[in-house]
N, CA, C and O atoms as a printed pandas DataFrame, in Angstrom:
     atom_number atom_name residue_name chain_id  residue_number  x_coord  y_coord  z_coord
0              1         N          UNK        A               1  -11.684  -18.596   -3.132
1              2        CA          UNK        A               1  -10.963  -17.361   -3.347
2              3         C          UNK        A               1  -11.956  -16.206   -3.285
3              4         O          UNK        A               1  -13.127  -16.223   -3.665
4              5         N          UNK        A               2  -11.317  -15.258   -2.769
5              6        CA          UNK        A               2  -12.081  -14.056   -2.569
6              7         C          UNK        A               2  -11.674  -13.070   -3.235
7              8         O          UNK        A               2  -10.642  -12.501   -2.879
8              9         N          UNK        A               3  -12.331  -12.674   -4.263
9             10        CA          UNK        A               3  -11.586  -11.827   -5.132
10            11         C          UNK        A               3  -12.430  -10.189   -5.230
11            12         O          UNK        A               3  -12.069   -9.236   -5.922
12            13         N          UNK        A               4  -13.196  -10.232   -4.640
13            14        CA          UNK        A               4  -14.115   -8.920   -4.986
14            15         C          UNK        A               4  -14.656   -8.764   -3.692
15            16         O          UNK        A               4  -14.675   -9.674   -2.863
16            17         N          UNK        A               5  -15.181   -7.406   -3.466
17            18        CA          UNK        A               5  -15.635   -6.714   -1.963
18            19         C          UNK        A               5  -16.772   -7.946   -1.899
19            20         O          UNK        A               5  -16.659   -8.765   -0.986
20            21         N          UNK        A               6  -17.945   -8.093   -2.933
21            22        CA          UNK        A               6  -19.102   -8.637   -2.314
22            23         C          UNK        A               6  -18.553   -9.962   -2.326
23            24         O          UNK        A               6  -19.439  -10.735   -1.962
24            25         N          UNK        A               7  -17.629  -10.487   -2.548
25            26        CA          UNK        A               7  -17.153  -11.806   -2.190
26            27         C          UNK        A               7  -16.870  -12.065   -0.696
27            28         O          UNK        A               7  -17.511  -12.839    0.015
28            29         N          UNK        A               8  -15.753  -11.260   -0.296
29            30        CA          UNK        A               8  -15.496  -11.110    1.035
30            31         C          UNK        A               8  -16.525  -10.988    1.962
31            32         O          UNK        A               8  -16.422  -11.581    3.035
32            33         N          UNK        A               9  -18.022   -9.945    1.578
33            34        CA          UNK        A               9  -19.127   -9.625    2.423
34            35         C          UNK        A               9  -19.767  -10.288    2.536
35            36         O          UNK        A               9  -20.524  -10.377    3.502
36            37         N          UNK        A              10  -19.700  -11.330    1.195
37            38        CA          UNK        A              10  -20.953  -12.497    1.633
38            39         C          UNK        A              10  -20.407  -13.476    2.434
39            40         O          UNK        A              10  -21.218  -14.165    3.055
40            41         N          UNK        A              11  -18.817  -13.792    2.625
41            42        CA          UNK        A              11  -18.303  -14.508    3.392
42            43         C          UNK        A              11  -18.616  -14.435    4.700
43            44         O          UNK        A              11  -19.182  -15.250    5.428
44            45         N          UNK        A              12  -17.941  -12.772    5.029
45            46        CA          UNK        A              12  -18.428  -12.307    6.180
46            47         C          UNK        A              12  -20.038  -12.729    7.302
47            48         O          UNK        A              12  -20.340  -13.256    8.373
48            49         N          UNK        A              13  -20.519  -12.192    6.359
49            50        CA          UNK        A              13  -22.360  -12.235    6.501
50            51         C          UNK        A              13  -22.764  -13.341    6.636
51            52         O          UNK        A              13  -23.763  -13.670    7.275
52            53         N          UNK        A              14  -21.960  -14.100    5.991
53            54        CA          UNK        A              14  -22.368  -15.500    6.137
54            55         C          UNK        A              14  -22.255  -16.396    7.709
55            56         O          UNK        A              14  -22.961  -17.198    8.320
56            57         N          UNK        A              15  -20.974  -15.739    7.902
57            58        CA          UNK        A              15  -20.402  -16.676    9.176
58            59         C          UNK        A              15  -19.950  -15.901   10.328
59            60         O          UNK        A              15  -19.571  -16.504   11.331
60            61         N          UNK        A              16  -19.952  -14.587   10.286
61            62        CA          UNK        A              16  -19.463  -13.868   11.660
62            63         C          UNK        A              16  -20.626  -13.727   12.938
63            64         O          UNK        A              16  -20.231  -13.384   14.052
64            65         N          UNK        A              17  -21.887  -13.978   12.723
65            66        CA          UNK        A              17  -22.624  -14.019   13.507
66            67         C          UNK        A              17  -22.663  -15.592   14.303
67            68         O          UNK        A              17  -23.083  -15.762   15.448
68            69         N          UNK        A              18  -22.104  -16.701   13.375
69            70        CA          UNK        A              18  -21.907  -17.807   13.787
70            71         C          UNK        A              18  -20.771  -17.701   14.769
71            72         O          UNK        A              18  -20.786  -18.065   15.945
72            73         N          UNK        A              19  -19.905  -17.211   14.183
73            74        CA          UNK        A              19  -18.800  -17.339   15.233
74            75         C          UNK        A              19  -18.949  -16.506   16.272
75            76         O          UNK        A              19  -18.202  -16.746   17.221
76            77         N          UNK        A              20  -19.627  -15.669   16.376
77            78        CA          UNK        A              20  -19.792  -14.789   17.470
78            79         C          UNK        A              20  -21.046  -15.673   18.635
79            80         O          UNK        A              20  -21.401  -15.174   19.703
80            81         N          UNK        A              21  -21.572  -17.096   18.086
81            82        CA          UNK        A              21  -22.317  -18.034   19.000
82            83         C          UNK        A              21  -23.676  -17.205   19.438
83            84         O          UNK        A              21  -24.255  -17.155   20.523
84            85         N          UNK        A              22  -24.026  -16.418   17.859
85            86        CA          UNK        A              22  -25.569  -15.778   17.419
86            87         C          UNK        A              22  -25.411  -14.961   18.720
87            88         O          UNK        A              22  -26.516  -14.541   19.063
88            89         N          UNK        A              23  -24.596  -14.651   19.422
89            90        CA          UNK        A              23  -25.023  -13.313   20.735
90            91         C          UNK        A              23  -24.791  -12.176   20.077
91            92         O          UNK        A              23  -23.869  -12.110   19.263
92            93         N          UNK        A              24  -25.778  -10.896   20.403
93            94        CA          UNK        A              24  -25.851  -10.058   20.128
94            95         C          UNK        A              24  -24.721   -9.322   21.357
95            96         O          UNK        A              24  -23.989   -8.387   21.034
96            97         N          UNK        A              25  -24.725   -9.869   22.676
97            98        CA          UNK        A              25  -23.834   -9.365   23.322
98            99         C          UNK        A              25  -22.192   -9.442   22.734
99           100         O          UNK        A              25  -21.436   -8.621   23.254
100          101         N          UNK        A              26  -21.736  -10.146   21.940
101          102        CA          UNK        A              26  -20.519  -10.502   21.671
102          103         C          UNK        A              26  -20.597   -9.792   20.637
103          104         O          UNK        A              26  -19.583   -9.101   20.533
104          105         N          UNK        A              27  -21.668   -9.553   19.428
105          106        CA          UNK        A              27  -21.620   -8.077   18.488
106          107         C          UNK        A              27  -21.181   -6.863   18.997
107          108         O          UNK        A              27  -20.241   -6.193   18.568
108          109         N          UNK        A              28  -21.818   -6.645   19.818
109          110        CA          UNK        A              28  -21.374   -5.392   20.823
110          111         C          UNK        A              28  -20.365   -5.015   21.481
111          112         O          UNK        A              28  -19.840   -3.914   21.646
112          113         N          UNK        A              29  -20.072   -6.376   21.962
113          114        CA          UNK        A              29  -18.374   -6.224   22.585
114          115         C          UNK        A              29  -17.503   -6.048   21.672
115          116         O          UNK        A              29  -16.495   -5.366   21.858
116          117         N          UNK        A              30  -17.879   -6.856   20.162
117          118        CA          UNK        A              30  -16.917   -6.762   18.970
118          119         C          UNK        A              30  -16.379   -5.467   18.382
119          120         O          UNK        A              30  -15.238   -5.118   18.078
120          121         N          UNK        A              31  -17.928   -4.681   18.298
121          122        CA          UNK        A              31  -18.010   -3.189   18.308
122          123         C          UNK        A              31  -17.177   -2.112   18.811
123          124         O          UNK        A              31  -16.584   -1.143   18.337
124          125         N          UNK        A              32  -17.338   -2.597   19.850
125          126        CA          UNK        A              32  -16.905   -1.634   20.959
126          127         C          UNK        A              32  -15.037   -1.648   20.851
127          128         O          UNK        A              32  -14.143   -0.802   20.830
128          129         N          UNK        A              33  -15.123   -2.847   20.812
129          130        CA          UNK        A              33  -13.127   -3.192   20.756
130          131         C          UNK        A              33  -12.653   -2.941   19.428
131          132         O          UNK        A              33  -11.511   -2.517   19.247
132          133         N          UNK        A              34  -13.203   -3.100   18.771
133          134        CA          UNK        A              34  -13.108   -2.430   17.265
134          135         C          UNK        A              34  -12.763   -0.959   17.118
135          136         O          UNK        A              34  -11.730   -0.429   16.711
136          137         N          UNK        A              35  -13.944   -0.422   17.573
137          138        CA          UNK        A              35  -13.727    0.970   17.878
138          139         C          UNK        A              35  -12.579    1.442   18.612
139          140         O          UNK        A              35  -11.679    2.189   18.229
140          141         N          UNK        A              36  -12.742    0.924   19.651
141          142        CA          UNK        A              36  -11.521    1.274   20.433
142          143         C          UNK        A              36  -10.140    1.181   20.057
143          144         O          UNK        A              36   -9.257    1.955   20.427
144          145         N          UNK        A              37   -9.919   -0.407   18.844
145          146        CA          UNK        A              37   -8.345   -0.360   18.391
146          147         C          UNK        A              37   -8.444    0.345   17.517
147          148         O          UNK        A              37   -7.582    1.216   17.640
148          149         N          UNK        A              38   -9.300    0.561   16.238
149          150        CA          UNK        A              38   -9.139    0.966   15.478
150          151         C          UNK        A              38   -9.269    2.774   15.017
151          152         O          UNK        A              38   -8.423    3.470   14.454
152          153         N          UNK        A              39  -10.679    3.154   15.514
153          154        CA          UNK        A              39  -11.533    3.927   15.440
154          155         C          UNK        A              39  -10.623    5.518   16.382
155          156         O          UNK        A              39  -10.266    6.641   16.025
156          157         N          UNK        A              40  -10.585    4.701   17.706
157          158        CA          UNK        A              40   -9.656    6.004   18.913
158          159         C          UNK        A              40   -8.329    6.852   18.084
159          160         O          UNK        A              40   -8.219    8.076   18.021
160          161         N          UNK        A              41   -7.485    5.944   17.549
161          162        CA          UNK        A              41   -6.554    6.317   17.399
162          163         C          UNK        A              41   -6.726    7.196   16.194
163          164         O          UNK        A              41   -5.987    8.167   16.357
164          165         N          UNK        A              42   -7.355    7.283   15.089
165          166        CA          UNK        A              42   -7.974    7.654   13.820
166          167         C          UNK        A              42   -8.324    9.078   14.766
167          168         O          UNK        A              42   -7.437    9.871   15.081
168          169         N          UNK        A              43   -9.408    9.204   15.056
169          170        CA          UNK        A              43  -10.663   10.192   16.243
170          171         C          UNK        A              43   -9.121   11.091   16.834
171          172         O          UNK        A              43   -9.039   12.297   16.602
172          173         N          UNK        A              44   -8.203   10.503   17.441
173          174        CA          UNK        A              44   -7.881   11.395   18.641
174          175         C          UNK        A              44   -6.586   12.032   17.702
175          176         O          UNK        A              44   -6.237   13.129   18.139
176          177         N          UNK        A              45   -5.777   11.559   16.465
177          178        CA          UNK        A              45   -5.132   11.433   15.255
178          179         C          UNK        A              45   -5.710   13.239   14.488
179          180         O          UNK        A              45   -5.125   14.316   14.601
180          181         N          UNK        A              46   -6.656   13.013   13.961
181          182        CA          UNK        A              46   -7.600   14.154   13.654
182          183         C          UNK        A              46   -7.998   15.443   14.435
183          184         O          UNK        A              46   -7.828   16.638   14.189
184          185         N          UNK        A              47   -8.752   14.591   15.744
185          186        CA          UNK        A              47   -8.986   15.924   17.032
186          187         C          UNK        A              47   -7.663   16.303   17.339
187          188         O          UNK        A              47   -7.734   17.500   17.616
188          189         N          UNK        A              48   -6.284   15.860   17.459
189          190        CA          UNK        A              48   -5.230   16.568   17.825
190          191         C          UNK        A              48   -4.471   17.503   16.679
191          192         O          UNK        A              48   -3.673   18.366   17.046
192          193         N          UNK        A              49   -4.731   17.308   15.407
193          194        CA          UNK        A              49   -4.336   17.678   14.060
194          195         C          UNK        A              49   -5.122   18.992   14.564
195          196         O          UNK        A              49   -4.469   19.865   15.135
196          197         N          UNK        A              50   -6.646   19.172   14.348
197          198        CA          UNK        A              50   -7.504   20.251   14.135
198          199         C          UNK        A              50   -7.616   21.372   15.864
199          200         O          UNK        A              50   -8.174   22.462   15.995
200          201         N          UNK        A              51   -6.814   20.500   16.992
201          202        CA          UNK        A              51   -6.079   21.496   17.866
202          203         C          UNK        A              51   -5.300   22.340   18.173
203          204         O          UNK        A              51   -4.308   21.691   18.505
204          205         N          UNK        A              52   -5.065   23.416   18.293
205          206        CA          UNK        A              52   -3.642   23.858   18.395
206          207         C          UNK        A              52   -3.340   23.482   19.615
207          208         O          UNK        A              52   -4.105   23.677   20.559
208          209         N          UNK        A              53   -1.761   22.684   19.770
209          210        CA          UNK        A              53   -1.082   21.849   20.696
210          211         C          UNK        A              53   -1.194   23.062   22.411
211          212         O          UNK        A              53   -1.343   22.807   23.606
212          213         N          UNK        A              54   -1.021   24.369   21.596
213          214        CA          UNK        A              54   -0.362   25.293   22.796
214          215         C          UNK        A              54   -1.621   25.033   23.858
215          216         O          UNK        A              54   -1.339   24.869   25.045
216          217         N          UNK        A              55   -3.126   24.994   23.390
217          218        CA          UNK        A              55   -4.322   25.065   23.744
218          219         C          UNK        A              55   -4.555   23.931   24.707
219          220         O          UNK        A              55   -5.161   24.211   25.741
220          221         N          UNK        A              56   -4.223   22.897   24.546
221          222        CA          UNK        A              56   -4.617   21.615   25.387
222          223         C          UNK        A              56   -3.531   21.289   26.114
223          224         O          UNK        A              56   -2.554   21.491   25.394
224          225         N          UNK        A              57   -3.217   20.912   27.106
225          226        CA          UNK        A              57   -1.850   20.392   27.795
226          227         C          UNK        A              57   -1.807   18.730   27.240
227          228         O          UNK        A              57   -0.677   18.338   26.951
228          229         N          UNK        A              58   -2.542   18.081   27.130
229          230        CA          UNK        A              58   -2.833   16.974   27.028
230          231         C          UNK        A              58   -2.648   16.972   25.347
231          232         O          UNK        A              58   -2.894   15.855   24.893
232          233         N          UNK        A              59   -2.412   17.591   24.704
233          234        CA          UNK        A              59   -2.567   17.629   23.288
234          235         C          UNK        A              59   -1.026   16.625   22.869
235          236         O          UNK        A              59   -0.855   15.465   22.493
236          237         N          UNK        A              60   -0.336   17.498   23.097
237          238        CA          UNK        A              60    0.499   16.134   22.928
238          239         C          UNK        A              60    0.678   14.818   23.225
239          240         O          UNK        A              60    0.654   14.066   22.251
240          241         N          UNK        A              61    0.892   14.215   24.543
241          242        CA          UNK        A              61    0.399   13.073   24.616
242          243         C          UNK        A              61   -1.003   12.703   24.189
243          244         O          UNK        A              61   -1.518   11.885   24.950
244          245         N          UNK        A              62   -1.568   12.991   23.428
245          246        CA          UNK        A              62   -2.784   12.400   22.810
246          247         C          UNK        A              62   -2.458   12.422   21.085
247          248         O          UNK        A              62   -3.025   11.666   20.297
248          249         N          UNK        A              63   -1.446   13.432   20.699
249          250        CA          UNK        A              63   -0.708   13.554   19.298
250          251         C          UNK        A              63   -0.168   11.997   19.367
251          252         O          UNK        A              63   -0.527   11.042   18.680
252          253         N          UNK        A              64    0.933   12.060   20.551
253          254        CA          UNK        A              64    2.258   10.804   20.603
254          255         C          UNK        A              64    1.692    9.479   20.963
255          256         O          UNK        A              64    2.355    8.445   20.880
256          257         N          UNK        A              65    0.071    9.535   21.489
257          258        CA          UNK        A              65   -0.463    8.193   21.574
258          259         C          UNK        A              65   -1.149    7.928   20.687
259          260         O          UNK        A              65   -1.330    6.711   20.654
260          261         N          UNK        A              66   -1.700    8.501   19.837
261          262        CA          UNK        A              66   -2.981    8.355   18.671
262          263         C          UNK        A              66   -1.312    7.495   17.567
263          264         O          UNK        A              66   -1.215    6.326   17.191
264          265         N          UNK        A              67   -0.268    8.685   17.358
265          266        CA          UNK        A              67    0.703    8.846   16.179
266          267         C          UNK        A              67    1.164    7.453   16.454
267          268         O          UNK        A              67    1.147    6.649   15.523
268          269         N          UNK        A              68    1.617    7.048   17.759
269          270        CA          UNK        A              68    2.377    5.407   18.039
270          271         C          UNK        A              68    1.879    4.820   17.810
271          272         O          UNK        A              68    2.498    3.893   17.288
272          273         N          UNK        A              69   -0.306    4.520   17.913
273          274        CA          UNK        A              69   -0.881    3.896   17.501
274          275         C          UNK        A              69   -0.901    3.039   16.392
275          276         O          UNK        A              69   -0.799    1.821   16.244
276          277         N          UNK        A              70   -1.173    4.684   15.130
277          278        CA          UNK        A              70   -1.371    4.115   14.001
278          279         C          UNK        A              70    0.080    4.057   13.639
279          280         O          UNK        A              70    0.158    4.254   12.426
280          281         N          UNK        A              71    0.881    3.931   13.996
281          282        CA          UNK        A              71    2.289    3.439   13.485
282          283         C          UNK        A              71    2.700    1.760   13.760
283          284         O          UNK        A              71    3.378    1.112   12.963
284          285         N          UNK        A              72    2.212    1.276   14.889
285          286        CA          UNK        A              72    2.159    0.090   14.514
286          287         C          UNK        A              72    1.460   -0.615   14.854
287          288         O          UNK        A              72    1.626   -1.536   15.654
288          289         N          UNK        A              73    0.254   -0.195   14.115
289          290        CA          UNK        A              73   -1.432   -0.856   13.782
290          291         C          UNK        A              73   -0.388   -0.269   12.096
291          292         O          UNK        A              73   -0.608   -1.256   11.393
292          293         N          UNK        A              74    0.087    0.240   11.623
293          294        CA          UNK        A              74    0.458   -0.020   10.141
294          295         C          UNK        A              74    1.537   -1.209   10.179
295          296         O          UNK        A              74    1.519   -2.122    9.353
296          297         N          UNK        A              75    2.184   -1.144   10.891
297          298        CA          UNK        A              75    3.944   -2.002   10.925
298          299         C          UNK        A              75    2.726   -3.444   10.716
299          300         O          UNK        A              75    2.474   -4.168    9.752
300          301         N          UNK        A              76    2.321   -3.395   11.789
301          302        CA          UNK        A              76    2.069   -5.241   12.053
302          303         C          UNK        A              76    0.914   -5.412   10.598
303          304         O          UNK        A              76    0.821   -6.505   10.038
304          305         N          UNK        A              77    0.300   -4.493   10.238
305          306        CA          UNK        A              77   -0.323   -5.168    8.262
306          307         C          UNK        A              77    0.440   -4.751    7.518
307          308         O          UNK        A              77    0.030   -4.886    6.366
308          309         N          UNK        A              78    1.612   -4.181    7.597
309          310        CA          UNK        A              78    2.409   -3.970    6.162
310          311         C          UNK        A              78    2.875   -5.512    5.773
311          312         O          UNK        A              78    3.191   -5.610    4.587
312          313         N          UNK        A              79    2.967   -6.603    6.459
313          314        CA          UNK        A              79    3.354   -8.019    5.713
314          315         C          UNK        A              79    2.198   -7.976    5.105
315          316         O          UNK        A              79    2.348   -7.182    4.176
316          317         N          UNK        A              80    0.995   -8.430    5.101
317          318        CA          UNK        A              80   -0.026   -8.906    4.564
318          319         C          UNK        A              80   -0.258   -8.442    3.590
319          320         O          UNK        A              80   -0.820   -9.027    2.665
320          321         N          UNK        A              81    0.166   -7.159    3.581
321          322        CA          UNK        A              81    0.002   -5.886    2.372
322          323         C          UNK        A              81    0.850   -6.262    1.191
323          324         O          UNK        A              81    0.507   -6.550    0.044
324          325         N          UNK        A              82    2.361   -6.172    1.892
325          326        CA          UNK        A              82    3.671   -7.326    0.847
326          327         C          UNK        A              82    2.979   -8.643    0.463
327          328         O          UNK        A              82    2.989   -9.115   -0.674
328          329         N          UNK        A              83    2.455   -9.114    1.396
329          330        CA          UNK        A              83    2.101  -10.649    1.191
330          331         C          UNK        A              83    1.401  -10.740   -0.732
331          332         O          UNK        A              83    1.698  -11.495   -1.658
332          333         N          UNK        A              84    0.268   -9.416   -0.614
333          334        CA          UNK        A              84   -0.665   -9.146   -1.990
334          335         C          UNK        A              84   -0.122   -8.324   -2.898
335          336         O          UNK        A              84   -0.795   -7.639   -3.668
336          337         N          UNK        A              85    1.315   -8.349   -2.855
337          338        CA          UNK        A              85    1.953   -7.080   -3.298
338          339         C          UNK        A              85    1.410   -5.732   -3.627
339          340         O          UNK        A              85    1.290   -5.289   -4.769
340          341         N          UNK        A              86    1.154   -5.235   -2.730
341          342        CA          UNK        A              86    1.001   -4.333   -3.031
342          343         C          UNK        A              86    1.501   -3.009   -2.162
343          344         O          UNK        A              86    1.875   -3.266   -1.017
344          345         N          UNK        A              87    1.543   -1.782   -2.534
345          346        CA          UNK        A              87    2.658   -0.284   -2.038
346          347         C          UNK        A              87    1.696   -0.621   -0.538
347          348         O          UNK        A              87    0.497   -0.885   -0.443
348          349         N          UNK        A              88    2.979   -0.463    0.761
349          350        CA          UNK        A              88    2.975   -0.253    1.775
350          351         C          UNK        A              88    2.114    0.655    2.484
351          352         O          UNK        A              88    1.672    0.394    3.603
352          353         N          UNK        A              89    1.836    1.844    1.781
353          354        CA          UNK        A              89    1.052    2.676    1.733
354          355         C          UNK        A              89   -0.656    2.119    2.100
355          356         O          UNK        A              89   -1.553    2.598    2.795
356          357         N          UNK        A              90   -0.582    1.302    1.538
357          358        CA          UNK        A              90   -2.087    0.589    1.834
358          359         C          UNK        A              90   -2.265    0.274    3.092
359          360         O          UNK        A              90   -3.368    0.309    3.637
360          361         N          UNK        A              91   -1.303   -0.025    3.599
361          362        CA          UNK        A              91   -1.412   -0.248    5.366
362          363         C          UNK        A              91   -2.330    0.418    5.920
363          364         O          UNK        A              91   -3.108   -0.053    6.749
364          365         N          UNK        A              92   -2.329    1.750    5.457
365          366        CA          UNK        A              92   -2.948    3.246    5.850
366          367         C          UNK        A              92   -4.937    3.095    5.946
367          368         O          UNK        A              92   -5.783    3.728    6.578
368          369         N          UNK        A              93   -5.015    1.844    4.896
369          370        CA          UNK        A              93   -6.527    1.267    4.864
370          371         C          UNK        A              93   -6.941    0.417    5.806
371          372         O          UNK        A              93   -8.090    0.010    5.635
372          373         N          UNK        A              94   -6.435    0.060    6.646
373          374        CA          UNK        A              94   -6.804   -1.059    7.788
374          375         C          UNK        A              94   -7.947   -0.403    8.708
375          376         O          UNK        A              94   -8.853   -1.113    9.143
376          377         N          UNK        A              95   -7.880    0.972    8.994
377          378        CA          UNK        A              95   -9.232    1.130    9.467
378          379         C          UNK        A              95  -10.294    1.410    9.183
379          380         O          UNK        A              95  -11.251    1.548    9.945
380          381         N          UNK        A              96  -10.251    1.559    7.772
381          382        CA          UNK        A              96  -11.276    1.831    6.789
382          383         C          UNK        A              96  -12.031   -0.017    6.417
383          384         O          UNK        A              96  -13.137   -0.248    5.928
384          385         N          UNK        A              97  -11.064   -0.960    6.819
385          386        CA          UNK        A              97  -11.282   -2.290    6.790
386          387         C          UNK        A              97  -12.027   -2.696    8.014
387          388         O          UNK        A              97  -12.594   -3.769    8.220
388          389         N          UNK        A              98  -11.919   -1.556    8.865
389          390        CA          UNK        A              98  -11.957   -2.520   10.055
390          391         C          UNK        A              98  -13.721   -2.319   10.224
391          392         O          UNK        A              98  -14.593   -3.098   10.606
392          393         N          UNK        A              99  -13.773   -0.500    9.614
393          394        CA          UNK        A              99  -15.465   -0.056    9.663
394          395         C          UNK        A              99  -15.865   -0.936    8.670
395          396         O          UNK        A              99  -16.972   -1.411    8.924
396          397         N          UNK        A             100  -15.218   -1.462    7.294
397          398        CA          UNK        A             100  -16.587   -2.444    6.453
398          399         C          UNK        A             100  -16.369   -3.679    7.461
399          400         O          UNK        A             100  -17.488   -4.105    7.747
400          401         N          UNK        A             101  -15.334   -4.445    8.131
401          402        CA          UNK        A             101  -15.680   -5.707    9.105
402          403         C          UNK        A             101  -16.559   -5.410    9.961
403          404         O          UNK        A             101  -17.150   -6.436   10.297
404          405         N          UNK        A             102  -17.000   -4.362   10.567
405          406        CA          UNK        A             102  -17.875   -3.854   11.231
406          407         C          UNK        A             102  -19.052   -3.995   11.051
407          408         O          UNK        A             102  -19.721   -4.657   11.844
408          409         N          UNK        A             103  -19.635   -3.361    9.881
409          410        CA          UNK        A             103  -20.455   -3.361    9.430
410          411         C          UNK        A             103  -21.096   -4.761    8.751
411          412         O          UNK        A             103  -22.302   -4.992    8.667
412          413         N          UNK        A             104  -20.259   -5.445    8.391
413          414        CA          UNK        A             104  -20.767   -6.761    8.100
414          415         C          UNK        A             104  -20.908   -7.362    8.879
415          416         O          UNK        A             104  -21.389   -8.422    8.478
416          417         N          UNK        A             105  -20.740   -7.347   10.125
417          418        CA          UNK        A             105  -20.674   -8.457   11.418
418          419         C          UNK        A             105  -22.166   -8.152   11.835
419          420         O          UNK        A             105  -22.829   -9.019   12.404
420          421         N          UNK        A             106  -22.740   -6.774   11.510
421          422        CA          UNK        A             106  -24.061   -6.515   11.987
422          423         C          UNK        A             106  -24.512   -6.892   10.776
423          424         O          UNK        A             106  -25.518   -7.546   11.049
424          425         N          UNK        A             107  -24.396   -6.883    9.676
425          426        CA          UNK        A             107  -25.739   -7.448    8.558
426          427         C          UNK        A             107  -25.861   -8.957    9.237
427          428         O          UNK        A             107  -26.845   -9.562    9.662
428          429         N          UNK        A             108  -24.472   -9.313    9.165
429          430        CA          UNK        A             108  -24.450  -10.925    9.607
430          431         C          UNK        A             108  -25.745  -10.855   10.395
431          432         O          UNK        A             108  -26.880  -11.157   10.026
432          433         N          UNK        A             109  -25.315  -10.380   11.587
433          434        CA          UNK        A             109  -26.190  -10.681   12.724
434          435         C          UNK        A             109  -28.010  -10.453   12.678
435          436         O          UNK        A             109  -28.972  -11.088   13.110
436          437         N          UNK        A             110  -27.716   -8.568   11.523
437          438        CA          UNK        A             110  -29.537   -8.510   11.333
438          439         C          UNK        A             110  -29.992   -9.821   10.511
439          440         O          UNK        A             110  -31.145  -10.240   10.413
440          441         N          UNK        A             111  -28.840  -10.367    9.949
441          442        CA          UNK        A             111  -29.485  -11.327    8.820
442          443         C          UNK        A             111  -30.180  -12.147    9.660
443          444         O          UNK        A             111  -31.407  -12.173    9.760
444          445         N          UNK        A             112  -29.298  -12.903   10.340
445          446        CA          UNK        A             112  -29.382  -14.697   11.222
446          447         C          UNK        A             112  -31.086  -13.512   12.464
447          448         O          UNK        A             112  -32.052  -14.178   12.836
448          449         N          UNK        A             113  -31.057  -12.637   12.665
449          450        CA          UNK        A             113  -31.608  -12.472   13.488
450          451         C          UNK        A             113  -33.241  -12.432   12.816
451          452         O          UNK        A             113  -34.042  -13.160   13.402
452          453         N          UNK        A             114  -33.666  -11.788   11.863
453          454        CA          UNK        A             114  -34.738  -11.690   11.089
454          455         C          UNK        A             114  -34.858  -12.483    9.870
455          456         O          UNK        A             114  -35.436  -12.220    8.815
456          457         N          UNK        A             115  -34.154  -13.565   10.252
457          458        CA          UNK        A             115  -34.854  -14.607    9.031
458          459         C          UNK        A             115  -34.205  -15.391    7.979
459          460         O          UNK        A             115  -34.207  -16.566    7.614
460          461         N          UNK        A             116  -33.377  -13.759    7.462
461          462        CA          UNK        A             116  -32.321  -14.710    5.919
462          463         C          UNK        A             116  -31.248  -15.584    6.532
463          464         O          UNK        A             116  -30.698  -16.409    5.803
464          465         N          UNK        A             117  -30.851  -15.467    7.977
465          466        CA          UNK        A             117  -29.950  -16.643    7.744
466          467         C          UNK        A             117  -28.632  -16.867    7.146
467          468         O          UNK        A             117  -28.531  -16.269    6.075
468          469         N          UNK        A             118  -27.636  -17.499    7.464
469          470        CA          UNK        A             118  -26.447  -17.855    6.677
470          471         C          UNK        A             118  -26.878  -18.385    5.157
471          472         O          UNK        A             118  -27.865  -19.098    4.974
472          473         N          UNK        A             119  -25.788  -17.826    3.852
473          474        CA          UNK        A             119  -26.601  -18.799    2.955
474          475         C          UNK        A             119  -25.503  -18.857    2.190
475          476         O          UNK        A             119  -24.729  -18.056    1.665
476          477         N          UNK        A             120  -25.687  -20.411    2.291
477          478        CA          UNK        A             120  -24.003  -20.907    1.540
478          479         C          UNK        A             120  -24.247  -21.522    0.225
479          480         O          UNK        A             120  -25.237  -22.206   -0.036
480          481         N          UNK        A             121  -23.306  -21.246   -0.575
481          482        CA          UNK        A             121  -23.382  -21.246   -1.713
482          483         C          UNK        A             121  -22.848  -23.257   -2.053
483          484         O          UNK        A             121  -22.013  -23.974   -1.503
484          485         N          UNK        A             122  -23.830  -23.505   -3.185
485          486        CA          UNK        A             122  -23.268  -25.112   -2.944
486          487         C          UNK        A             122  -21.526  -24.996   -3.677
487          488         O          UNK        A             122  -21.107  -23.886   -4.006
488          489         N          UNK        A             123  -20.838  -25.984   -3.820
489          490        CA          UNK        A             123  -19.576  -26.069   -4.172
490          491         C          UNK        A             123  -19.403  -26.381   -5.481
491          492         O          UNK        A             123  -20.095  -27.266   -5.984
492          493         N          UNK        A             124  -18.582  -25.789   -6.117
493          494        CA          UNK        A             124  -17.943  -26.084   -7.683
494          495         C          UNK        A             124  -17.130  -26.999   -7.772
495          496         O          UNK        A             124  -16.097  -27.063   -7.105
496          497         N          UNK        A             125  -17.545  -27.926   -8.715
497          498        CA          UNK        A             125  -16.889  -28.981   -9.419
498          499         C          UNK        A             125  -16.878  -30.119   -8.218
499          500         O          UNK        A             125  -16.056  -31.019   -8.048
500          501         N          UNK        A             126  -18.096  -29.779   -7.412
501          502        CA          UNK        A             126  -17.661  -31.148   -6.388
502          503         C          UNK        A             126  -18.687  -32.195   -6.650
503          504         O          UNK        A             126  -18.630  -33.275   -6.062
């Protein structure tokens, strides 16, 4: 059970560089697509907010593609959200999830790359 952030991070850290088959190229690609689902729509969400629409022609369709985005990049985690009961509203954190998965996928990787390594904890009550 994962009950606390550094629970989840050491999980993370532990094994996402494994699954990524120790390439630093597949960090990068991870990065990059990360950014792109998560990160664009957030970025272009904001830059179209702090535009005035009349100013850009493109401002709207970049309003109505960022806005569809995060509308269902929320729909498809509002179960998971119910799943932990908790207010729907939290949905709204998934890309704030997605920069700490981010970020742990690279400790992972500085880890396994300079030395510390995966480090698994032995098992309780076994």
């Amino acid at each position: 059970r994962y009950g606390t952030l550094k629970s989840i991070r050491e999980m993370v850290t532990r094994s996402a560089f494994t699954q990524l088959r120790h390439s630093w190229g597949l960090v990068a690609a991870t990065l990059v697509m990360m950014g792109i689902l998560f990160g664009v729509p957030v970025a272009g969400a904001v830059a179209a907010a702090m535009q005035p629409l009349a100013l850009d022609p493109l401002g709207p369709v970049l309003t109505t593609a960022c806005g569809l985005s995060l509308a269902f990049m929320i729909a498809a985690y509002a179960p998971a959200v119910r799943l932990y009961q908790l207010p729907v509203v939290w949905a709204l954190t998934l890309p704030a999830a997605a920069l700490a998965y981010a970020a742990m996928t690279v400790e992972s990787a500085l880890a396994a790359t300079f030395g510390n390594g995966p480090r698994w904890k032995g098992r309780r009550g076994g």
